[in-house]
PASE-789488 format. One record per residue: residue number from 1; residue in one letter; x, y, z of N, C-alpha, C, CB in turn. Coordinates in Angstrom, 2 decimals. Each point is the difference from the previous one (the first is absolute). Glycine has a CB too. Layout:
BEGIN
<NUM,A,<X,Y,Z>,<X,Y,Z>,<X,Y,Z>,<X,Y,Z>>,
...
// end
This chain:
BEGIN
<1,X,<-1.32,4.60,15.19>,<1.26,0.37,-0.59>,<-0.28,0.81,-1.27>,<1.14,-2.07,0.97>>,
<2,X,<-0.48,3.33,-1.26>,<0.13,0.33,-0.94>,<0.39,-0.20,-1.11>,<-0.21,0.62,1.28>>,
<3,X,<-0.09,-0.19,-3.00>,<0.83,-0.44,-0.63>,<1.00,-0.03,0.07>,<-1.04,0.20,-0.70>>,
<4,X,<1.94,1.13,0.92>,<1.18,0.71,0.07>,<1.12,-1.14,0.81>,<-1.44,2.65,0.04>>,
<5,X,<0.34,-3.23,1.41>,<0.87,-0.52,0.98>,<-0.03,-1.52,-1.06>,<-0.64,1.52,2.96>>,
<6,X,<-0.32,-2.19,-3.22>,<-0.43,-0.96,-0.64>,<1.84,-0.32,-1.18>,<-3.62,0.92,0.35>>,
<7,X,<3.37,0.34,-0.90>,<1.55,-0.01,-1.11>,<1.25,-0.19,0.70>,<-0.91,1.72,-1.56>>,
<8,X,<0.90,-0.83,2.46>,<1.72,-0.38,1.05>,<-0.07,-1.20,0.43>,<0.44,2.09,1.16>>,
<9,X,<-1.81,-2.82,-0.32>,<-0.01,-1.49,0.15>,<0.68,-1.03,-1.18>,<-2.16,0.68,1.32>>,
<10,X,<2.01,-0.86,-1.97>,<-0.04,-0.93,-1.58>,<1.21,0.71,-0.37>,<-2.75,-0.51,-0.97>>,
<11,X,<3.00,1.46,1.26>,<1.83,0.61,-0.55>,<0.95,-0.62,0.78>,<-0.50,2.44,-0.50>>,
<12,X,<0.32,-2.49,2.01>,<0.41,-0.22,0.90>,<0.06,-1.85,-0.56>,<-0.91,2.56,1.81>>,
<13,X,<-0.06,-3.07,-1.40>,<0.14,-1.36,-0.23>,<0.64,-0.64,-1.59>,<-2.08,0.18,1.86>>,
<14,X,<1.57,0.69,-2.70>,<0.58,-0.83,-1.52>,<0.65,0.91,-0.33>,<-1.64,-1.40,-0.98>>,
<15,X,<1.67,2.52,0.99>,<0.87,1.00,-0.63>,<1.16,-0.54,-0.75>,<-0.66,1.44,1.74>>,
<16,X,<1.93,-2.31,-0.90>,<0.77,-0.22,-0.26>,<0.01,-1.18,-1.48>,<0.42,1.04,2.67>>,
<17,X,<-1.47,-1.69,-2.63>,<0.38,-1.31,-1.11>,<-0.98,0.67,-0.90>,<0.62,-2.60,1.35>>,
<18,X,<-1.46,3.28,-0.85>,<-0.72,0.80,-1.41>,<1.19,0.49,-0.49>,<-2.42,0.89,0.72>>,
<19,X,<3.19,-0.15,-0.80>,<0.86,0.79,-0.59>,<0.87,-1.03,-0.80>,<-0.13,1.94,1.82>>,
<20,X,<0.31,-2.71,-0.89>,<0.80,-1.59,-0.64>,<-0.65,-0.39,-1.38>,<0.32,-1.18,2.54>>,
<21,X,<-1.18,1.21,-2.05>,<-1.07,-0.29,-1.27>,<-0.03,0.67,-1.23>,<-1.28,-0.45,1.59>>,
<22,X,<0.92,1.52,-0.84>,<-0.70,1.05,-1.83>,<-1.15,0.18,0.42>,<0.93,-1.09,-2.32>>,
<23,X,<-1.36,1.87,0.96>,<-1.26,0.63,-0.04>,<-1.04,-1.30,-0.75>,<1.19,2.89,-0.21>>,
<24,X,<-0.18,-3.35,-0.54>,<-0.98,-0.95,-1.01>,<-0.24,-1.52,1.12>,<1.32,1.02,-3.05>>,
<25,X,<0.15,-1.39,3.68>,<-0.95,-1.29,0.63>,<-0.88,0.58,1.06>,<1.81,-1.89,-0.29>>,
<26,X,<-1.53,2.37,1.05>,<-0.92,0.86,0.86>,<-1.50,-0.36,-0.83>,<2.01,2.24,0.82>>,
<27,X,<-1.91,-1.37,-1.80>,<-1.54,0.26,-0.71>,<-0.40,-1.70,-0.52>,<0.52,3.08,-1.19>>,
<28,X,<0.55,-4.14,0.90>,<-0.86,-0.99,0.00>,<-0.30,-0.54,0.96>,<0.52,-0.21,-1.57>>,
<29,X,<0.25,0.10,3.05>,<-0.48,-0.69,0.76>,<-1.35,0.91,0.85>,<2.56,-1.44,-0.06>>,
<30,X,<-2.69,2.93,-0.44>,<-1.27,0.60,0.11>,<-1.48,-1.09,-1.43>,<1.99,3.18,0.95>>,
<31,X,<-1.56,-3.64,-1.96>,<-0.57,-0.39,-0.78>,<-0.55,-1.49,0.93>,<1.42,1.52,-2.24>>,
<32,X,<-0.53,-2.03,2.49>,<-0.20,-1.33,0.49>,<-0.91,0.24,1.27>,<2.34,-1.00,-0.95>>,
<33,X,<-2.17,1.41,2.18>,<-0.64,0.48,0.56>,<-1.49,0.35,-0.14>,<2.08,0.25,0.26>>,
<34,X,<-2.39,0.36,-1.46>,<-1.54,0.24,-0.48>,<-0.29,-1.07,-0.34>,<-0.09,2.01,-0.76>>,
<35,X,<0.64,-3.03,0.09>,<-0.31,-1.09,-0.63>,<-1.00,-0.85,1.30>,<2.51,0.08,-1.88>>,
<36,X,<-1.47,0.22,3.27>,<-0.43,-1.45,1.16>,<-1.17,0.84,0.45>,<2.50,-1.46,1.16>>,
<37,X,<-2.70,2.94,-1.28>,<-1.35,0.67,0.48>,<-1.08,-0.41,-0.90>,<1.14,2.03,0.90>>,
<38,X,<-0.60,-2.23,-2.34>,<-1.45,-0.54,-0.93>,<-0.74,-1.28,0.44>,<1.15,0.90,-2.05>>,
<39,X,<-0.05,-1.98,2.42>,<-0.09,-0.85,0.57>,<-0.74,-0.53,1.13>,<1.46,0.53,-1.07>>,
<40,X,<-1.01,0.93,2.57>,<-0.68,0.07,1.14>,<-1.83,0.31,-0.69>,<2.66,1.05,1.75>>,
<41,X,<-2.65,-0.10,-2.07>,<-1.24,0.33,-0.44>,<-0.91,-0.88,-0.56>,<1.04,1.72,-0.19>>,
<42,X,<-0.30,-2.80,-0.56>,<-1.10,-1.19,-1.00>,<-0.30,-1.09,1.35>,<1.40,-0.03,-3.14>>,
<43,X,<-0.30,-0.34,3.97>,<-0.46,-0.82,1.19>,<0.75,0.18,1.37>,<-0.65,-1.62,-1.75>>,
<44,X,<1.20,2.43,2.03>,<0.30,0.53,0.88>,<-0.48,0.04,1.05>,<0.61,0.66,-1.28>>,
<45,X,<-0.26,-1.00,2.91>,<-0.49,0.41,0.88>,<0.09,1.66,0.43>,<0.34,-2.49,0.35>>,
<46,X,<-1.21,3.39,0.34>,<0.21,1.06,0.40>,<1.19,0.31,0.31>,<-1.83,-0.12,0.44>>,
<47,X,<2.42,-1.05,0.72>,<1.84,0.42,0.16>,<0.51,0.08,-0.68>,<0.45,-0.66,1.17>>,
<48,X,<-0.20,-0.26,-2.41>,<0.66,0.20,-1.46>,<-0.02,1.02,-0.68>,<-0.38,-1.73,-0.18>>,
<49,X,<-1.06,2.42,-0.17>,<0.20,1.19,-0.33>,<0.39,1.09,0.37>,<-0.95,-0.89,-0.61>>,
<50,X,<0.56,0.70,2.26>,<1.00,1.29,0.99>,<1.41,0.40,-0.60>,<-0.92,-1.05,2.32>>,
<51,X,<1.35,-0.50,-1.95>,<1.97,-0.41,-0.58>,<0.01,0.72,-0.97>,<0.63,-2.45,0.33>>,
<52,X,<-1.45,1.93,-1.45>,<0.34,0.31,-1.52>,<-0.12,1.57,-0.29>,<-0.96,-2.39,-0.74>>,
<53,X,<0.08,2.48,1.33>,<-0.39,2.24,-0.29>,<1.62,0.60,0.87>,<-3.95,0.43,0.74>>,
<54,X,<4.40,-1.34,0.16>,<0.81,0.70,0.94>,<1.02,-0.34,-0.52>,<-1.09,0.13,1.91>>,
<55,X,<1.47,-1.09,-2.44>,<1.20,-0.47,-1.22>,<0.06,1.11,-1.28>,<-0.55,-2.84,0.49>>,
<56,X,<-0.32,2.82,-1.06>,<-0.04,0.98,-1.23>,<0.22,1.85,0.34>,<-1.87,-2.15,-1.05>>,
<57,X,<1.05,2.26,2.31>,<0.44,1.61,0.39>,<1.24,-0.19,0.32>,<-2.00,1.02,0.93>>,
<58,X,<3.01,-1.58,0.18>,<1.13,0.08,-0.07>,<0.91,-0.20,-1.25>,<-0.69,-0.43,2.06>>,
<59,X,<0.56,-0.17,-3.54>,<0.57,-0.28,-0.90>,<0.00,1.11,-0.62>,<-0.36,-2.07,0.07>>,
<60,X,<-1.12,2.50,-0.06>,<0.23,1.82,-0.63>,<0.50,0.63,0.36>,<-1.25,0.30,-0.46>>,
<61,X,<1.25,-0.35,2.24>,<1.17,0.98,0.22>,<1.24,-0.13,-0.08>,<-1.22,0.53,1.05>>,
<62,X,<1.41,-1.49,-1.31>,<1.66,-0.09,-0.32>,<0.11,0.31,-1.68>,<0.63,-2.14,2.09>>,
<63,X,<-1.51,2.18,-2.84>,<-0.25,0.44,-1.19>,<0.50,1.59,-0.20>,<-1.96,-1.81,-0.02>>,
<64,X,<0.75,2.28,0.98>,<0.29,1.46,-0.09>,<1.12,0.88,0.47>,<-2.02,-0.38,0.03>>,
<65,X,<2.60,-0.81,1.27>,<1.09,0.90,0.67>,<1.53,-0.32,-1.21>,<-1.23,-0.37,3.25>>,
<66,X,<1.27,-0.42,-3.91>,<0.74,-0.42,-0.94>,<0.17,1.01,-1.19>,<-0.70,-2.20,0.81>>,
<67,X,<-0.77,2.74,-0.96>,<-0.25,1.10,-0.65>,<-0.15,1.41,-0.01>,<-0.43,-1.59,-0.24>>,
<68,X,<0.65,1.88,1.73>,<-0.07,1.29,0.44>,<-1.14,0.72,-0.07>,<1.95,-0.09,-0.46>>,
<69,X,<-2.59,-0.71,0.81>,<-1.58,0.25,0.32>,<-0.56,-0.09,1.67>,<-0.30,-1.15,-2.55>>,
<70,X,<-0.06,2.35,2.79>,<-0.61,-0.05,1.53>,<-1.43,-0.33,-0.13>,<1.55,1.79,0.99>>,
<71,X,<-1.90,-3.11,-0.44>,<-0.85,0.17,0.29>,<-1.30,0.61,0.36>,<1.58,-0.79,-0.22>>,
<72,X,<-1.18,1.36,1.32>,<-0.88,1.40,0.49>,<-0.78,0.70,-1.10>,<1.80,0.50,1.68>>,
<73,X,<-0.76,-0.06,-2.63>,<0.10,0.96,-1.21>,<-1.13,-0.94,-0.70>,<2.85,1.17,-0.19>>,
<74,X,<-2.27,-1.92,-0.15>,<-0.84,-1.15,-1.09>,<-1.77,-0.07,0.52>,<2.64,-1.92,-0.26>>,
<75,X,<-2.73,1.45,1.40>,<-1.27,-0.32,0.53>,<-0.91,1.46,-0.07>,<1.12,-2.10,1.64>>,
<76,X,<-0.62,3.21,-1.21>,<-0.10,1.40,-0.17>,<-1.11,0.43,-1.47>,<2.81,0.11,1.28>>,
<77,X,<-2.40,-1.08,-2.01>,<-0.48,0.38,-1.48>,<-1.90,-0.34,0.24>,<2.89,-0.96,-1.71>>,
<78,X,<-3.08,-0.16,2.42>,<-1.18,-0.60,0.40>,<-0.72,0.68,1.22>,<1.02,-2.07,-0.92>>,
<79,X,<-0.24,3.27,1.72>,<-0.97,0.21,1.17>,<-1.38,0.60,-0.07>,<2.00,0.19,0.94>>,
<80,X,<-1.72,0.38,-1.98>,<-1.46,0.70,-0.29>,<-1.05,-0.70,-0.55>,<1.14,1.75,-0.34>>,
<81,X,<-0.59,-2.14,-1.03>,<-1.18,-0.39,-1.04>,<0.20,-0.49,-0.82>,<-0.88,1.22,0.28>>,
<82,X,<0.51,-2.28,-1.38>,<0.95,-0.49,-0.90>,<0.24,0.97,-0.78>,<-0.58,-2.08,0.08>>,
<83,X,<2.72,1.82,-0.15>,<0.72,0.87,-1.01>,<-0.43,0.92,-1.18>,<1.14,-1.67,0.63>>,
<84,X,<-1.75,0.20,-1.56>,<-0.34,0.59,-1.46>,<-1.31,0.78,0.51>,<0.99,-2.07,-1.91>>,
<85,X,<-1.89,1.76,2.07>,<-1.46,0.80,0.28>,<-0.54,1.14,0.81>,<-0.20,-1.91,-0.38>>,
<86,X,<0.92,1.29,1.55>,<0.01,1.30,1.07>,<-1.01,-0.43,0.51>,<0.90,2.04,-0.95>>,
<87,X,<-1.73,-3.47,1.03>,<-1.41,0.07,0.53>,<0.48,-1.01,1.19>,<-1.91,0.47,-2.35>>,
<88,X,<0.82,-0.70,3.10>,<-0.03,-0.75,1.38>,<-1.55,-0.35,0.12>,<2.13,1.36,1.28>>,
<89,X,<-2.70,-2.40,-2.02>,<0.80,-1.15,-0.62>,<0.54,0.27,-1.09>,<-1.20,-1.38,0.84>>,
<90,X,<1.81,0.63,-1.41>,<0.49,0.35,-1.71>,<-1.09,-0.19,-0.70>,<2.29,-0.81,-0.06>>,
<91,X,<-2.64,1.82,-0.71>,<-0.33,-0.29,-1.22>,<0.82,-0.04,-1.31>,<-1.65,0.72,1.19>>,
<92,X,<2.04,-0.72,-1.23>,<1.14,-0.65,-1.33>,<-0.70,-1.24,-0.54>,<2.49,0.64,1.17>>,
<93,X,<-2.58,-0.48,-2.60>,<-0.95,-1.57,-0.61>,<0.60,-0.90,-0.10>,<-1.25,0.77,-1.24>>,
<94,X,<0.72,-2.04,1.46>,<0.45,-0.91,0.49>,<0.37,-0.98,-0.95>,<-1.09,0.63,1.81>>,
<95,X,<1.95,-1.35,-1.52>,<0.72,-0.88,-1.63>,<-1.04,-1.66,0.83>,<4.01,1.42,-0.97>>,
<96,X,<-3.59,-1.94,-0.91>,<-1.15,-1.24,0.25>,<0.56,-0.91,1.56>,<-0.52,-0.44,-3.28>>,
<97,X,<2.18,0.56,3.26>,<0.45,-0.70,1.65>,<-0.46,0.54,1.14>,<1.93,-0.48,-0.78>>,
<98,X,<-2.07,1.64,0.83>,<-0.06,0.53,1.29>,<-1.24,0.90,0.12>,<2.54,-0.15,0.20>>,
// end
């Protein structure tokens, strides 16, 4: 599935109570969401984290479609090389987290 199709899916299904929502609960129950992926990750089974990565991409997209953000467009920024550097891998220096 494409992104593009990926966005009409999750429009199709939440569209309607996202809008109910807002942009801001939307974005917390996108917050909360990361929270149960930090979670999956510290003891998580593999399925859990499947859920949880697949919970959080759909939350963004209801993020972005809230925001008038295509996807497509968005991911677009990454096909080449990283943004800031232009390299593949990045070289961009690296902060003490990452």
């Amino acid at each position: 599935m494409h992104l593009r199709e990926f966005q009409s899916r999750v429009t199709a299904i939440y569209g309607v109570r996202d809008r109910e929502r807002g942009r801001d609960g939307t974005f917390r129950w996108l917050v909360e969401e990361v929270g149960e992926l930090a979670r999956a990750l510290r003891d998580g089974t593999p399925e859990s984290l499947r859920e949880e990565v697949s919970d959080v991409l759909a939350w963004t997209t209801s993020v972005a479609t809230l925001c008038g953000v295509d996807l497509e467009q968005a991911a677009a920024r990454y096909a080449h090389a990283c943004p800031k550097c232009q390299q593949l891998p990045c070289a961009c220096a690296r902060t003490p987290s990452g």
